[in-house]
N, C-alpha and C positions, 0 to 999 in steps of 0.2 A: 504494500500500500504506500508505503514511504516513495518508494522508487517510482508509483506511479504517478504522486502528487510533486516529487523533483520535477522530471519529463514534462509535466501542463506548465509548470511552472517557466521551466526554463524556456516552453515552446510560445510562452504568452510574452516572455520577456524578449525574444525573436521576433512577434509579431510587432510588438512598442516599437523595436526599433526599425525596421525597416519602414512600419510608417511616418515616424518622427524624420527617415533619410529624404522620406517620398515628400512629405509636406516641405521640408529645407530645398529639395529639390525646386520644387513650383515656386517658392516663395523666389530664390533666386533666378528661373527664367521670368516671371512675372519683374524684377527690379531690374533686369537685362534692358540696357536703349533697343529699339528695334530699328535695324538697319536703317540710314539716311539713302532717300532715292536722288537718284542727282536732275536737279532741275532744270529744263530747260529754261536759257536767256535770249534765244535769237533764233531766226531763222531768216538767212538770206542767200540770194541765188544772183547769178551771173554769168554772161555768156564768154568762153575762152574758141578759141581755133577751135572747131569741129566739134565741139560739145559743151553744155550747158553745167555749170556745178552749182547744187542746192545744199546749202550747209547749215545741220542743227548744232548750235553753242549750246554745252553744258557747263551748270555751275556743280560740283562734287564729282568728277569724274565722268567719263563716259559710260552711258547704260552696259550692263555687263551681256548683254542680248540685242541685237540690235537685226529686224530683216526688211527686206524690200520684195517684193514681187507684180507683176501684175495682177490683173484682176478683175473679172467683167461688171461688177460695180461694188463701190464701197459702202461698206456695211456700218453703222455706227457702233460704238461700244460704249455701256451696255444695254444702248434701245433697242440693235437691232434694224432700226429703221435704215434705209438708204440715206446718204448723203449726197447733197447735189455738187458733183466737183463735171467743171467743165474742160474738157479736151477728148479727143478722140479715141486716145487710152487712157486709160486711169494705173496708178500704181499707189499700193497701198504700205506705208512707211511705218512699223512700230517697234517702239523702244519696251525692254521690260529688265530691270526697275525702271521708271521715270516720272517723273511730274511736271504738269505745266503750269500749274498754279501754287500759290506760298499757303501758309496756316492760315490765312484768313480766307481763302478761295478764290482771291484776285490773282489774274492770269498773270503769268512772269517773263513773257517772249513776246510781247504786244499782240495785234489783232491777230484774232482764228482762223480769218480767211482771207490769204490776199491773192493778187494777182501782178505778175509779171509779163511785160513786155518781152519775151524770148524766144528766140527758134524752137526752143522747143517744152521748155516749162511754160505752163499757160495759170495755171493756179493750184496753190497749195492749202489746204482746209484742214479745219482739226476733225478728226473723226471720232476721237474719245481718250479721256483723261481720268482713267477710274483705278482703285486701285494698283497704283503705281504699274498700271499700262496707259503707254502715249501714243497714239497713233496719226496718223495723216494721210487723205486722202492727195495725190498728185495727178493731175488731167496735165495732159502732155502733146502735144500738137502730133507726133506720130510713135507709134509702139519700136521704140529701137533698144538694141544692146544698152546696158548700163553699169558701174563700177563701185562698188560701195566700201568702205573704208576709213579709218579713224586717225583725229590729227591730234597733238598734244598742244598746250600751253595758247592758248586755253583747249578744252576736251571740245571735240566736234567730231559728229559723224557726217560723213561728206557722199553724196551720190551725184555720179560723173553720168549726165544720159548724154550719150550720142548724135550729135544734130547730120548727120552725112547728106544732106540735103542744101537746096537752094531754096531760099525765101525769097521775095519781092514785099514793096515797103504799101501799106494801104492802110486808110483814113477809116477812123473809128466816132464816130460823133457822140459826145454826152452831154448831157442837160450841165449848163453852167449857171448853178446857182445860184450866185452872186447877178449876174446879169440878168436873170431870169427873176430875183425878188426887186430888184430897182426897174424892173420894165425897161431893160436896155438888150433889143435884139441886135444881132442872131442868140437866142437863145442854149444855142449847144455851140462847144467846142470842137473843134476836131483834134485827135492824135494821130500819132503813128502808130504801125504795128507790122510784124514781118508774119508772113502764111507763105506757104508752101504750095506752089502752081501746079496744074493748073487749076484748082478748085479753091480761085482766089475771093468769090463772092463768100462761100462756105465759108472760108478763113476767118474774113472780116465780121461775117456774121457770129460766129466761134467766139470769136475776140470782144463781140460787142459785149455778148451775154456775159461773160467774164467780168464785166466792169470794168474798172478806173486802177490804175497802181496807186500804190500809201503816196505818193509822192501827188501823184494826179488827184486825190483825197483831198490832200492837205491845201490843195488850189481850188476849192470849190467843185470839182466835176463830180458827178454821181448817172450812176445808170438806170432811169428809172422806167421797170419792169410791168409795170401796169398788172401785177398780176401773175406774168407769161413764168414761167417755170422752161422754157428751152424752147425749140422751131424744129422743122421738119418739112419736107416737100418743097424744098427750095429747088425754084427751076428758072430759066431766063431763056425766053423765047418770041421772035419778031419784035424784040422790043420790050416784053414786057417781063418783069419779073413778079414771083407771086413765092410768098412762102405763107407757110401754116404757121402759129402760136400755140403752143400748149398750156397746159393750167388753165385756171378759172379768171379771164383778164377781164377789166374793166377800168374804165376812166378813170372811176374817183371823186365822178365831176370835175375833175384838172382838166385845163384849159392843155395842160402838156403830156403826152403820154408816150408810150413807147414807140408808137409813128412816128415821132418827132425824130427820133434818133435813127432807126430805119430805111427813112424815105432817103436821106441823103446819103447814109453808108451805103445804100447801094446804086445809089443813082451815079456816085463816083464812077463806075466803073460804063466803060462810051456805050457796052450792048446794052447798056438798062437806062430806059426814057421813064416809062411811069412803075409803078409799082403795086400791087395788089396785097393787101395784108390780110388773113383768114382766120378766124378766131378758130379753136379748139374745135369745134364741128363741122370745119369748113365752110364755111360761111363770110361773105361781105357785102358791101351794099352794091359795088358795080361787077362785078364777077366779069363779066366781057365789056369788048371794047379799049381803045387804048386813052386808057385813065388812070388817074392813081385810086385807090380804094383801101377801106379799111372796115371792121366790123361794125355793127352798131354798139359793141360795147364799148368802146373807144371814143364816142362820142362822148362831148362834156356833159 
């Protein structure tokens, strides 16, 4: 009986302590910092001889995971939902650890989605920032080779896409703010921008929906969409050009709406005299005939 009450004994005094190990255990990974992700501070891009380089600044090092691929469209993280990034290929950019925003949730790299005048980067958008996964959508004027790879002092992941291509320079028109709240026409600006021949109305057209660069922002221009979510059915024939509108458009009751910037982007080009614009159901008020036209919902 002795020997059996030692045994409980000692086997109780085995159980104290392995749980007393276990509880020191948790208490010390619970007091453990949990890894710092390294923050993105910039994103900029530039075009060099035959290729365009887009480079993410990190602040704590470079992500220790970092991939790029195509991809036939970009998926948000974690909606789910698509994101609208515009160019002809999309490529999707994500870091893991990373972050884009600081402890307060203010973003740490400036605006989410900007646009570049480039051969071949057209626009870069944040696709998602959730636990310490960073992603970005890239729409890119055509699907070529590309090179990815990391720089020190400061940390940056750099992707090299390949421009092996000719562009040609064409005029982008956007509402000028500034101009347009003092009643001082023309009320749009023209830019430049480079596409790729010979589907040089596409291009411009491409380039419109894209908006303004942070630069052309910072000057009052802005792209105003009336609604349109992207085009389709663009064709130019005897003269006339006619393209479809997607999404749900409408005026606004704005005296200025996404015709305003349309009519002339394409009228630049000598085969296009008037222009036809078609709301999402195909639809406008003069469908034939060599006139310019636009939906009834684009009316003020």
């Amino acid at each position: 009986m002795f020997k059996l009450r030692s045994a409980l004994a000692s086997f109780a005094l085995i159980g104290l302590g392995l749980g007393t190990m276990t509880a020191a255990t948790a208490d010390a990974a619970t007091a453990a910092p949990a890894p710092v992700a390294p923050v993105l501070t910039q994103i900029t891009a530039a075009h060099h001889l035959s290729y365009d380089r887009l480079v993410f600044t990190f602040k704590g090092g470079a992500p220790s995971q970092h991939t790029v691929r195509y991809v036939p469209q970009v998926i948000g993280d974690p909606s789910g939902l698509p994101v609208s990034v515009v160019g002809s290929a999309k490529l999707l950019v994500r870091f893991v650890p990373a972050a884009g925003h600081d402890d307060l949730g203010r973003v740490t790299y400036g605006a989410t989605s900007r646009t570049f005048a480039l051969p071949g980067i057209i626009q870069v958008v944040q696709a998602g920032d959730f636990e310490s996964v960073l992603s970005f959508g890239v729409g890119v004027a055509r699907a070529e080779p590309f090179h990815v790879f990391t720089l020190t002092g400061p940390s940056r992941v750099v992707v090299d896409l390949r421009t092996p291509y000719r562009t040609i320079s064409v005029r982008d028109y956007f509402l000028n703010v500034h101009q347009f709240a003092s009643g001082r026409e023309p009320y749009v600006q023209a830019v430049s921008r480079p596409v790729i021949p010979p589907a040089t109305a596409f291009g411009a057209m491409q380039r419109l929906f894209a908006g303004p660069t942070q630069a052309e922002l910072a000057r009052g221009l802005k792209f105003v969409s009336s609604g349109a979510t992207g085009f389709k059915n663009l064709s130019i024939r005897d003269g006339v050009a006619r393209i479809q509108l997607t999404g749900k458009i409408s005026s606004g009751a704005s005296t200025f709406t996404i015709a305003n910037e349309i009519m002339p982007t394409l009228k630049q080009f000598p085969s296009v005299h008037w222009v036809k614009i078609y709301d999402q159901f195909g639809r406008t008020e003069r469908p034939t005939g060599h006139s310019d036209s636009i939906p009834f919902s684009l009316e003020p």
